[in-house]
PDB file of N, CA, C and O in Angstrom:
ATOM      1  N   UNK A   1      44.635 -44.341 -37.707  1.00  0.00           N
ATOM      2  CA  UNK A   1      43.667 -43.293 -37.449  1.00  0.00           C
ATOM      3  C   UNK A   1      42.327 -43.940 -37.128  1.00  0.00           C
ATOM      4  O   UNK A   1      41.835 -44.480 -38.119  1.00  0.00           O
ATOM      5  N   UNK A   2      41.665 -44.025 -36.114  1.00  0.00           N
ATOM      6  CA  UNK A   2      40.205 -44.372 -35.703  1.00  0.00           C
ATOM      7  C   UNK A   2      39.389 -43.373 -35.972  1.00  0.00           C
ATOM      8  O   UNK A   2      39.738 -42.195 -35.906  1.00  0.00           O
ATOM      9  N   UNK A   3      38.331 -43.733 -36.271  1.00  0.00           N
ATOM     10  CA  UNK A   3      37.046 -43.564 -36.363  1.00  0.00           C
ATOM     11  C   UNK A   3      36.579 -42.643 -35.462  1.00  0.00           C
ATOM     12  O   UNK A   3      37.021 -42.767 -34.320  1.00  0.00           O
ATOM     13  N   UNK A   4      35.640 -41.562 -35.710  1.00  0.00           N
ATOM     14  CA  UNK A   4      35.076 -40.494 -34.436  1.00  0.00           C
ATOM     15  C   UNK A   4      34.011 -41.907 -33.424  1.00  0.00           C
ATOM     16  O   UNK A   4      33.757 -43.028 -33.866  1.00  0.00           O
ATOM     17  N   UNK A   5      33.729 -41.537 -32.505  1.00  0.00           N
ATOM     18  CA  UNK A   5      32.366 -42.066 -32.025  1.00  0.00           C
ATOM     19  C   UNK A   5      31.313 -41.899 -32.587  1.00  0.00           C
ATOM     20  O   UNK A   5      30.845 -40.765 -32.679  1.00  0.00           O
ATOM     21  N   UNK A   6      30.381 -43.498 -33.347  1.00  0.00           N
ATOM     22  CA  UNK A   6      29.144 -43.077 -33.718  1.00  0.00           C
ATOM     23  C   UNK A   6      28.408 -42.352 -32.545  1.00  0.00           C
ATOM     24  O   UNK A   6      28.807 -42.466 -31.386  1.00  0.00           O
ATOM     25  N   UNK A   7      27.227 -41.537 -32.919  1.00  0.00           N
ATOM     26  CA  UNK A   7      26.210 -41.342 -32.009  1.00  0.00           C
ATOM     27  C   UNK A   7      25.384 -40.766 -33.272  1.00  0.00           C
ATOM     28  O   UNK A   7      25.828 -40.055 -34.173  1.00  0.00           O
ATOM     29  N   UNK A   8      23.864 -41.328 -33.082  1.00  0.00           N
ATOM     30  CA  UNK A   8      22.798 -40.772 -34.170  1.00  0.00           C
ATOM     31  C   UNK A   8      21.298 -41.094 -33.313  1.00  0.00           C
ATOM     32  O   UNK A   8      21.118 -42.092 -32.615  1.00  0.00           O
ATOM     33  N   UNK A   9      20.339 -40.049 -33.539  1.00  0.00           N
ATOM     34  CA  UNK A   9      19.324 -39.359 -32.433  1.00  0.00           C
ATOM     35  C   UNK A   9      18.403 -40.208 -34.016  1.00  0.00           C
ATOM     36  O   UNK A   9      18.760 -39.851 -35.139  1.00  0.00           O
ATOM     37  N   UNK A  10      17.094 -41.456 -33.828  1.00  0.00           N
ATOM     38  CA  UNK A  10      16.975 -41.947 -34.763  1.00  0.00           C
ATOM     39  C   UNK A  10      14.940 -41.379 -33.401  1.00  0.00           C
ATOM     40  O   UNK A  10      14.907 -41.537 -32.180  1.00  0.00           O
ATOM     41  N   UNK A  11      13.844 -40.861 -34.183  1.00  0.00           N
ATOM     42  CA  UNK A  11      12.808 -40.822 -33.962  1.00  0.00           C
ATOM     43  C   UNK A  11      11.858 -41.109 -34.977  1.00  0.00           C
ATOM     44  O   UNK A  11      11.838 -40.612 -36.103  1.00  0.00           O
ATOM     45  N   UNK A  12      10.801 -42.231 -34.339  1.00  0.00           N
ATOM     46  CA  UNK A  12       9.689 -42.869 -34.618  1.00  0.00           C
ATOM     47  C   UNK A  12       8.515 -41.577 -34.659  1.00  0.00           C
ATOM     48  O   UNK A  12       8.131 -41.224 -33.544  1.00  0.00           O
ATOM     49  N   UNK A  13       8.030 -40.986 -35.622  1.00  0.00           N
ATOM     50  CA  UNK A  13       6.952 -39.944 -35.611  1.00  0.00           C
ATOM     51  C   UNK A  13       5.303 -40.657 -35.442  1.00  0.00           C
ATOM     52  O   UNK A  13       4.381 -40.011 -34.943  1.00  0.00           O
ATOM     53  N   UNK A  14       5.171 -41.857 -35.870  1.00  0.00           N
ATOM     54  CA  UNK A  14       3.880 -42.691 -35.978  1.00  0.00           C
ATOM     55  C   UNK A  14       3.641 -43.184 -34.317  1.00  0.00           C
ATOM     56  O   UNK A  14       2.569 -43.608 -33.885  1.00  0.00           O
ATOM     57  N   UNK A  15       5.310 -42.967 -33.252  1.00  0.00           N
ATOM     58  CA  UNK A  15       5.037 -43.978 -32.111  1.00  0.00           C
ATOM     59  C   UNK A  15       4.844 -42.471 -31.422  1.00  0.00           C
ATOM     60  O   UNK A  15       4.192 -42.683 -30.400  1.00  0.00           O
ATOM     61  N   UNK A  16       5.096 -41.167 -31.518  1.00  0.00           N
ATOM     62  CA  UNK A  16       4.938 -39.763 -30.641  1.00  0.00           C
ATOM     63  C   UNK A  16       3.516 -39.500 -30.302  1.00  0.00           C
ATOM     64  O   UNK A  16       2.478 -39.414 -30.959  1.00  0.00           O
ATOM     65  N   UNK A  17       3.812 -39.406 -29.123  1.00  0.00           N
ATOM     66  CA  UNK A  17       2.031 -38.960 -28.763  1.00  0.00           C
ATOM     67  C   UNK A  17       2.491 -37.889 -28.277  1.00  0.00           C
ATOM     68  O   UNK A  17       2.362 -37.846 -27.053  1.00  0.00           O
ATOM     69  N   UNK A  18       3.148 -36.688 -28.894  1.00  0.00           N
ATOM     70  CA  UNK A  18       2.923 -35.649 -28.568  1.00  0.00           C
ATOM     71  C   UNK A  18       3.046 -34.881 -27.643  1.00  0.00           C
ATOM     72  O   UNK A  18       2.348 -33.869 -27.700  1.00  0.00           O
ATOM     73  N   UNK A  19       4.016 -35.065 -26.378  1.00  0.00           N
ATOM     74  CA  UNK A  19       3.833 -34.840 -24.868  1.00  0.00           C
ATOM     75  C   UNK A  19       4.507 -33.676 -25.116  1.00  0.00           C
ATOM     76  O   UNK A  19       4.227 -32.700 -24.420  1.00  0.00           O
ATOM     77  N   UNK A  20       5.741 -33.537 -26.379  1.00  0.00           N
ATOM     78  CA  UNK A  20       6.713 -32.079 -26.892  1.00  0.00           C
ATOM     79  C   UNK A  20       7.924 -32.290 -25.411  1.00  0.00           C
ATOM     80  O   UNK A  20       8.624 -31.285 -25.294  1.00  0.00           O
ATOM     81  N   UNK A  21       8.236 -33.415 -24.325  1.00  0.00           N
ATOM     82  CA  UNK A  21       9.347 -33.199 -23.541  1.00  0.00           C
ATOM     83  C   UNK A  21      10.494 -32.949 -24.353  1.00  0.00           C
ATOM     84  O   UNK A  21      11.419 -32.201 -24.039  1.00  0.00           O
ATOM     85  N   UNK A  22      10.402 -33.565 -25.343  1.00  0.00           N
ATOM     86  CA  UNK A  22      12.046 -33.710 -26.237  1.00  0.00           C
ATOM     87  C   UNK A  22      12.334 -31.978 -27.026  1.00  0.00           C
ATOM     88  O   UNK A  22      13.353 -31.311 -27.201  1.00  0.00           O
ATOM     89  N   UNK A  23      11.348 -31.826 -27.239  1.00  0.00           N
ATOM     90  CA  UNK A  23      11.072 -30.343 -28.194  1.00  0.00           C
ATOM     91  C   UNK A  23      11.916 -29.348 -26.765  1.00  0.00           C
ATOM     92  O   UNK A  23      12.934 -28.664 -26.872  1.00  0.00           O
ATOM     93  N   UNK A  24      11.137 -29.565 -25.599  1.00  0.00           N
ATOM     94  CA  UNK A  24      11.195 -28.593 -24.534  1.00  0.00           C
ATOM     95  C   UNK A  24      12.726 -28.850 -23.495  1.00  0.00           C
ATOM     96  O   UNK A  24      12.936 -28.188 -22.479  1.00  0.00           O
ATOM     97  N   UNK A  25      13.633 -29.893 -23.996  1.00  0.00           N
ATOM     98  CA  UNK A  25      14.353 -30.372 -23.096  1.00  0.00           C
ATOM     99  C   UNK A  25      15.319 -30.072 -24.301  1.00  0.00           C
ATOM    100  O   UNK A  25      15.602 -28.877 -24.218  1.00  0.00           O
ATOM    101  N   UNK A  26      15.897 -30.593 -25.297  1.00  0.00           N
ATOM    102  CA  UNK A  26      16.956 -30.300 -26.750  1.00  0.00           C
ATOM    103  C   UNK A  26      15.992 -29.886 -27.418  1.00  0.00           C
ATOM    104  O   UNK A  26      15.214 -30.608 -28.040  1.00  0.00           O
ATOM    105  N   UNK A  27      15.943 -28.256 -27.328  1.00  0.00           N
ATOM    106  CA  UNK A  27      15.322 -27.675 -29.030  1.00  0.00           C
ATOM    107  C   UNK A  27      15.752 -27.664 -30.156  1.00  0.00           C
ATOM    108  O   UNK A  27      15.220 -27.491 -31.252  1.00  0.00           O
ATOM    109  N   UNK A  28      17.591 -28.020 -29.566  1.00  0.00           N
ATOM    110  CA  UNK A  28      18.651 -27.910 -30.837  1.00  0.00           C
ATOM    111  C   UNK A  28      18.586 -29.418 -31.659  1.00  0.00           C
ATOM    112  O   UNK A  28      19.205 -29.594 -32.709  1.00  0.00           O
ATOM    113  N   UNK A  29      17.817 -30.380 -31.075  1.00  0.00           N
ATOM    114  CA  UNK A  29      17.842 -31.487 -31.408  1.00  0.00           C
ATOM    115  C   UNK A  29      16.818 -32.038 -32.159  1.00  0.00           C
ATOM    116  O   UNK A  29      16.877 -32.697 -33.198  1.00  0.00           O
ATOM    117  N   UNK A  30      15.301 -31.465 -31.096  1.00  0.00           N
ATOM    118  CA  UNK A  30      14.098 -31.618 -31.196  1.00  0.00           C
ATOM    119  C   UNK A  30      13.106 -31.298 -31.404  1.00  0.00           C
ATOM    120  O   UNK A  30      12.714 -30.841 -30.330  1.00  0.00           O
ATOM    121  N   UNK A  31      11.943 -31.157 -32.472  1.00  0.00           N
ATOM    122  CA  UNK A  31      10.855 -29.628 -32.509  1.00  0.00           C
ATOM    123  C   UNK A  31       9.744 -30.242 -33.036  1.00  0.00           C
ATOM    124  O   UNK A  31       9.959 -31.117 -33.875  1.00  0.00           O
ATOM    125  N   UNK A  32       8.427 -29.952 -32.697  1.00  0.00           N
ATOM    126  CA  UNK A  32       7.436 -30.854 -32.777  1.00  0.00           C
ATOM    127  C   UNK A  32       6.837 -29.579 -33.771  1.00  0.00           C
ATOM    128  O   UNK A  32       6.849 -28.350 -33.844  1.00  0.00           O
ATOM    129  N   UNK A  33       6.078 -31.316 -34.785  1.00  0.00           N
ATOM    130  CA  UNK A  33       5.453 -30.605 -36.072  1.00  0.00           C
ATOM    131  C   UNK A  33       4.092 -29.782 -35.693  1.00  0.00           C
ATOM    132  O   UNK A  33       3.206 -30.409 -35.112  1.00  0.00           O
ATOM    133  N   UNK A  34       3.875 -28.261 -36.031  1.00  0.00           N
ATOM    134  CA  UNK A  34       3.241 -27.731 -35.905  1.00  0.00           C
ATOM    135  C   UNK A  34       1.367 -27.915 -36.061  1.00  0.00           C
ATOM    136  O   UNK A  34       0.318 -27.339 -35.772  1.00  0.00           O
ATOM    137  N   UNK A  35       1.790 -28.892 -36.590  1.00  0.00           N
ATOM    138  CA  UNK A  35       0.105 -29.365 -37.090  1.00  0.00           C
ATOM    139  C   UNK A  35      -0.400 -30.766 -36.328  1.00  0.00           C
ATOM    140  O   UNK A  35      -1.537 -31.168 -36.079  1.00  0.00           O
ATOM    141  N   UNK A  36       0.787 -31.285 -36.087  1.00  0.00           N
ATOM    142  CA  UNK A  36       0.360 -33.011 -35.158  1.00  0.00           C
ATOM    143  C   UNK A  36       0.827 -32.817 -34.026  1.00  0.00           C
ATOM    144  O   UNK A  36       0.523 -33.719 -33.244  1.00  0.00           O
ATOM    145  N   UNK A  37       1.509 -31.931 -33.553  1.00  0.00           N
ATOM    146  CA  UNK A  37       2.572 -32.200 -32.364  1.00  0.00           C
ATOM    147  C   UNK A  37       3.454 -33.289 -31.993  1.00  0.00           C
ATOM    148  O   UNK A  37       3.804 -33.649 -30.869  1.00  0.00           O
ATOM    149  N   UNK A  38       3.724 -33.708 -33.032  1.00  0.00           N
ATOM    150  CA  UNK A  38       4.003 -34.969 -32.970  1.00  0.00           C
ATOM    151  C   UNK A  38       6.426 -34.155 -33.874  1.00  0.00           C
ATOM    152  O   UNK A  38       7.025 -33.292 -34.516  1.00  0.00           O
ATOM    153  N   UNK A  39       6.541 -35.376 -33.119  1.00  0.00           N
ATOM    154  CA  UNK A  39       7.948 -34.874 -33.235  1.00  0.00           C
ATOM    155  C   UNK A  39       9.130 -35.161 -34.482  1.00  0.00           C
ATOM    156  O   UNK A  39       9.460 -36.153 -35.132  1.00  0.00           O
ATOM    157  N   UNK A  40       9.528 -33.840 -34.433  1.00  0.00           N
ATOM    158  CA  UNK A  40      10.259 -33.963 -36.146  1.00  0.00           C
ATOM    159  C   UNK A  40      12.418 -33.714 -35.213  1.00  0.00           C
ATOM    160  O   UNK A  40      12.986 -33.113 -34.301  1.00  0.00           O
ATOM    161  N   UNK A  41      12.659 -34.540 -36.170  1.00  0.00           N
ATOM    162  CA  UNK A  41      14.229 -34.862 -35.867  1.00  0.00           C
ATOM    163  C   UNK A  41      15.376 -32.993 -36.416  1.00  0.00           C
ATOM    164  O   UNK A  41      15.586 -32.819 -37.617  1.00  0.00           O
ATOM    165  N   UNK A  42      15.659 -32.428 -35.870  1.00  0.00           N
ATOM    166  CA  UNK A  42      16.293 -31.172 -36.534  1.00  0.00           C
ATOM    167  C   UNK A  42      17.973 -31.563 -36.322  1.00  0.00           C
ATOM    168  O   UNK A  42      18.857 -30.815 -36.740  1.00  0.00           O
ATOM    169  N   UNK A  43      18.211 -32.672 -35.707  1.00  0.00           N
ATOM    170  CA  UNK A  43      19.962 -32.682 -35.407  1.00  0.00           C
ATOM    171  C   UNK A  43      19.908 -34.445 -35.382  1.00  0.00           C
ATOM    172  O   UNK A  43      19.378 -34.795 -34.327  1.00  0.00           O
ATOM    173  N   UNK A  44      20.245 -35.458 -36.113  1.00  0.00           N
ATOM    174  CA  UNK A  44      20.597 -36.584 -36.355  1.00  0.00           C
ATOM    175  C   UNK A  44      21.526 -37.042 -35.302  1.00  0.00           C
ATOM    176  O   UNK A  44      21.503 -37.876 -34.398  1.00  0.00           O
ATOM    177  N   UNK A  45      22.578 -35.929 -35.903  1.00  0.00           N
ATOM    178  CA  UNK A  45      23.700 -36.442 -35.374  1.00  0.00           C
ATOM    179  C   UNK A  45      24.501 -34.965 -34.440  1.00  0.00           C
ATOM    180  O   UNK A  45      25.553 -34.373 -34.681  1.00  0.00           O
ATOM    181  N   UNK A  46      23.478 -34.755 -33.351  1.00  0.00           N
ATOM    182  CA  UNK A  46      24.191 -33.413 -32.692  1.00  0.00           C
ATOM    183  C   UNK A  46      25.833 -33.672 -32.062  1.00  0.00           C
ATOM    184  O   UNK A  46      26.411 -34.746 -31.891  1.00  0.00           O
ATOM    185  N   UNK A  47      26.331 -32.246 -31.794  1.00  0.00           N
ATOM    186  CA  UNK A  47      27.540 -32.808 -31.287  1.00  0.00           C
ATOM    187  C   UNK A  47      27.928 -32.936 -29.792  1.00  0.00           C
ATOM    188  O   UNK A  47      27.380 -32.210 -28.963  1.00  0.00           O
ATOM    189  N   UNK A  48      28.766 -33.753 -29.469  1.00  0.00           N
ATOM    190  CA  UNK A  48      28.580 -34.451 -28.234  1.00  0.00           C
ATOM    191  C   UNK A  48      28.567 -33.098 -26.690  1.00  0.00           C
ATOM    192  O   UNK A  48      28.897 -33.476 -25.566  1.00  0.00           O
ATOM    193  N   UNK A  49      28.290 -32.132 -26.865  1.00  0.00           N
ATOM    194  CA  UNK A  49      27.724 -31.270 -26.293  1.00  0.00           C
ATOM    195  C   UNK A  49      26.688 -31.706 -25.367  1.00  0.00           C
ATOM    196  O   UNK A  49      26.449 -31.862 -24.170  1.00  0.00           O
ATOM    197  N   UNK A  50      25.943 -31.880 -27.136  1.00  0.00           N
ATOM    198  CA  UNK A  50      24.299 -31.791 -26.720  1.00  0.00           C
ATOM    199  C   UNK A  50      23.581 -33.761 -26.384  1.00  0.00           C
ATOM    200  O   UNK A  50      22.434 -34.151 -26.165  1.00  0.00           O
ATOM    201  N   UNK A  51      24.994 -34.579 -26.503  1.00  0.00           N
ATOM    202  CA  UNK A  51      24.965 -36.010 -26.139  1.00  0.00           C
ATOM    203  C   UNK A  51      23.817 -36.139 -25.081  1.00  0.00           C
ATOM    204  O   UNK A  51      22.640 -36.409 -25.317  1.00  0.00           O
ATOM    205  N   UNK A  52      24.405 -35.887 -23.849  1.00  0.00           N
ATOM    206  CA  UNK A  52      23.649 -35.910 -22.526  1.00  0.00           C
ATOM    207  C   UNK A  52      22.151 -35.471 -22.507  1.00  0.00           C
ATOM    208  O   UNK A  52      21.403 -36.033 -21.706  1.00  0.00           O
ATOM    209  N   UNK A  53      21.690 -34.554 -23.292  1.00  0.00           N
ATOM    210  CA  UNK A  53      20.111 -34.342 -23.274  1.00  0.00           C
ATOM    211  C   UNK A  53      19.675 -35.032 -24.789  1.00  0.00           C
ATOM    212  O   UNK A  53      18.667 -34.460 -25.206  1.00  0.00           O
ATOM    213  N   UNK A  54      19.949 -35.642 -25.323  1.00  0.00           N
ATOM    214  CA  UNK A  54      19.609 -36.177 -25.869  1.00  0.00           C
ATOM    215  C   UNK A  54      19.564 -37.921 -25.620  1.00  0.00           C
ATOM    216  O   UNK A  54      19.038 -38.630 -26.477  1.00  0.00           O
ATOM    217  N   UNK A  55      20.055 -38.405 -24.605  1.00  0.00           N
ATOM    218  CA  UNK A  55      20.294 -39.389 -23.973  1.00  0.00           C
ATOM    219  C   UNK A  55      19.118 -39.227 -23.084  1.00  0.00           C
ATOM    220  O   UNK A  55      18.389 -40.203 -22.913  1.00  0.00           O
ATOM    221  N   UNK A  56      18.794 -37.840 -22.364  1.00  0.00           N
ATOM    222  CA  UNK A  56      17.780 -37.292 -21.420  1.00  0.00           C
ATOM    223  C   UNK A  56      16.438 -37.832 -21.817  1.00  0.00           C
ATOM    224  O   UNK A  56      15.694 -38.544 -21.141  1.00  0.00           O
ATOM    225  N   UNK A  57      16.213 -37.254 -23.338  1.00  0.00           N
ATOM    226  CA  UNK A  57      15.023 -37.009 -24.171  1.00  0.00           C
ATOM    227  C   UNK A  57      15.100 -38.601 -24.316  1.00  0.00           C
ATOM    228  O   UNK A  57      14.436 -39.063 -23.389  1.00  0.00           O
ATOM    229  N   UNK A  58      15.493 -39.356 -24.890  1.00  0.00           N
ATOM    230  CA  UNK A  58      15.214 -40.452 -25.149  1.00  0.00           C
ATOM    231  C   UNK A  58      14.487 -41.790 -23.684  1.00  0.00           C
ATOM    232  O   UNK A  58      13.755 -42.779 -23.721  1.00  0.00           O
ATOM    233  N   UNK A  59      15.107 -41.161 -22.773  1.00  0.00           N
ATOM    234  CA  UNK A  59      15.062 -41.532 -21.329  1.00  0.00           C
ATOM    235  C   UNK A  59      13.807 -41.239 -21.315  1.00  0.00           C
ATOM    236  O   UNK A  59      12.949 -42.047 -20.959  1.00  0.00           O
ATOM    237  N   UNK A  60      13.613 -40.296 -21.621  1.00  0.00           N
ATOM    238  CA  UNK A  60      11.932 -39.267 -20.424  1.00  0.00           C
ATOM    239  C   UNK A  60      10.550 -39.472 -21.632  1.00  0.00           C
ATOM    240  O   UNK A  60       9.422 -39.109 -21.298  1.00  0.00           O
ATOM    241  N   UNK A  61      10.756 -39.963 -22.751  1.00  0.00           N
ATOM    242  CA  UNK A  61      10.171 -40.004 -24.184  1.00  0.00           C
ATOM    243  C   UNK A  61       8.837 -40.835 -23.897  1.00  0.00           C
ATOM    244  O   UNK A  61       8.842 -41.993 -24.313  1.00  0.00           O
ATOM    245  N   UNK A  62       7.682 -40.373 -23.228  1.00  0.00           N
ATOM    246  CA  UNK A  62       6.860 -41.509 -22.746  1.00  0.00           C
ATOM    247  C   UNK A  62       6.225 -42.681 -23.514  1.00  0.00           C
ATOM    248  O   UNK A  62       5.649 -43.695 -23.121  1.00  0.00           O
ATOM    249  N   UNK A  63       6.572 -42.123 -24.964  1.00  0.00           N
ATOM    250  CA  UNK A  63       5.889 -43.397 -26.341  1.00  0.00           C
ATOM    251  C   UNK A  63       7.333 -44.056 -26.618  1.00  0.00           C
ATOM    252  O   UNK A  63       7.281 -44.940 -27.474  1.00  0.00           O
ATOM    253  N   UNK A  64       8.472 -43.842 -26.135  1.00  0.00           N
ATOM    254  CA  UNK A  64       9.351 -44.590 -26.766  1.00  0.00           C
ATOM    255  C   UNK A  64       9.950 -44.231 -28.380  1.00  0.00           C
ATOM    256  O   UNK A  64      10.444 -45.059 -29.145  1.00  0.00           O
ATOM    257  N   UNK A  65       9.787 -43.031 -28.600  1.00  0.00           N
ATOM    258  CA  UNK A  65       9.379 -42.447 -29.790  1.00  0.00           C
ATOM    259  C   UNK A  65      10.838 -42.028 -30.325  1.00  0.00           C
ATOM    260  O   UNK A  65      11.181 -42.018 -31.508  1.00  0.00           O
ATOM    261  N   UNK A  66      11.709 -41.648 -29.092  1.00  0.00           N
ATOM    262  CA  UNK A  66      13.260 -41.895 -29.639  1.00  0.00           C
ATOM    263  C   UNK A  66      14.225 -42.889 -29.184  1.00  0.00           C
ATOM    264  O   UNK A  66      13.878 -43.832 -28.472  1.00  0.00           O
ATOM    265  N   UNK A  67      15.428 -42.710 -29.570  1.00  0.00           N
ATOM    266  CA  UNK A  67      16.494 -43.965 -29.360  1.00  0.00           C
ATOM    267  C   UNK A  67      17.503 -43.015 -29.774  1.00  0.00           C
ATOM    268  O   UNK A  67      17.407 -41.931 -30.349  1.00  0.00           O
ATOM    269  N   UNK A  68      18.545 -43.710 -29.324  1.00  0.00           N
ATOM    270  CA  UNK A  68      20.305 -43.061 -29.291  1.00  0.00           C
ATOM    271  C   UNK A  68      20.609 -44.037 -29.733  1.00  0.00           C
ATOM    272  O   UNK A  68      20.175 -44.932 -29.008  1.00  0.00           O
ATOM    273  N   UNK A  69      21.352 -44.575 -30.885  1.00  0.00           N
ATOM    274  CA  UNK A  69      22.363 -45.363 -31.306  1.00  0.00           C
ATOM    275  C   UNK A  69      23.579 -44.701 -31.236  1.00  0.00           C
ATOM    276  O   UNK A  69      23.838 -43.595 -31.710  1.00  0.00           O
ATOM    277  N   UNK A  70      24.472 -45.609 -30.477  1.00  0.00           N
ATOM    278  CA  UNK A  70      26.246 -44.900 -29.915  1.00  0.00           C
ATOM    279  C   UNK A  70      26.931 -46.298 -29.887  1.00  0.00           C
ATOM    280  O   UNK A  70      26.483 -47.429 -29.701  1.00  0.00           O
ATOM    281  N   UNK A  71      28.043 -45.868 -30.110  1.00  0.00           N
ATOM    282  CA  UNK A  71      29.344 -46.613 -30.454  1.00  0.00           C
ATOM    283  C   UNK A  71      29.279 -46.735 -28.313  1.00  0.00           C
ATOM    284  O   UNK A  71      29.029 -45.868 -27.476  1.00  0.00           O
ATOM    285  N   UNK A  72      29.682 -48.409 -28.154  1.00  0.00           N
ATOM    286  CA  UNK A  72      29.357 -48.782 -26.951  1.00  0.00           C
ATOM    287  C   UNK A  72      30.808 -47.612 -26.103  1.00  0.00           C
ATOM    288  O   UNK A  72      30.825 -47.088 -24.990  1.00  0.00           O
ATOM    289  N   UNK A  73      31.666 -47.588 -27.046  1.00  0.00           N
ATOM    290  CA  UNK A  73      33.028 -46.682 -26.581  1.00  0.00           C
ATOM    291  C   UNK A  73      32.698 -45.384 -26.068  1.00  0.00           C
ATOM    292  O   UNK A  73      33.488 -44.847 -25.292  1.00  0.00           O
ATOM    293  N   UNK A  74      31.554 -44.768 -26.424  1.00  0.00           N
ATOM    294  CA  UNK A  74      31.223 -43.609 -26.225  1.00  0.00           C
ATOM    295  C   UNK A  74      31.453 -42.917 -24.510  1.00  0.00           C
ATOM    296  O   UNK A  74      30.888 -43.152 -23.442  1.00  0.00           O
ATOM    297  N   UNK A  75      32.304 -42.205 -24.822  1.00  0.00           N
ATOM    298  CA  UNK A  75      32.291 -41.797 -23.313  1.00  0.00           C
ATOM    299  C   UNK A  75      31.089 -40.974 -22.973  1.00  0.00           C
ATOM    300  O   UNK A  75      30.463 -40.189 -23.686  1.00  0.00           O
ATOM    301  N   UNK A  76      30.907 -41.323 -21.735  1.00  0.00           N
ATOM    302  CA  UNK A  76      29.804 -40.375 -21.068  1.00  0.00           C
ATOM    303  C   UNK A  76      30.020 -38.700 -19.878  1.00  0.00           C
ATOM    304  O   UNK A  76      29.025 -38.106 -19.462  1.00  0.00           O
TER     305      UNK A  76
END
């Protein structure tokens, strides 16, 4: 029996400057704190649904503020 595919949505809140793309692109993933704008994690580990925009968000993230850690197996 193997293992599911890791995948885990890991965000830096000190590196967010706030731009809210990730909030506005995965809301199911992503939602910026009401008082800093600065970005709070709501899905760790979403399911591979929501893979692809969260791959998006990490892509488009202009502080570098998220990362995708995935099992290299991960299909796309």
């Amino acid at each position: 029996m193997s293992a599911a595919p890791r995948f885990t949505v890991v965000v830096d809140p000190a590196a967010c400057c706030a731009m809210g793309r990730c909030a506005a692109t995965a809301p199911e993933i992503f939602a910026q704190d009401p008082g800093t704008g600065t970005v709070t994690l709501l899905d760790a580990t979403p399911p591979p649904a929501a893979h692809e925009a969260a791959r998006l968000c990490a892509e488009l993230c202009p502080c570098g503020a998220i990362t995708v850690d995935e099992d290299e197996k991960q299909e796309r």
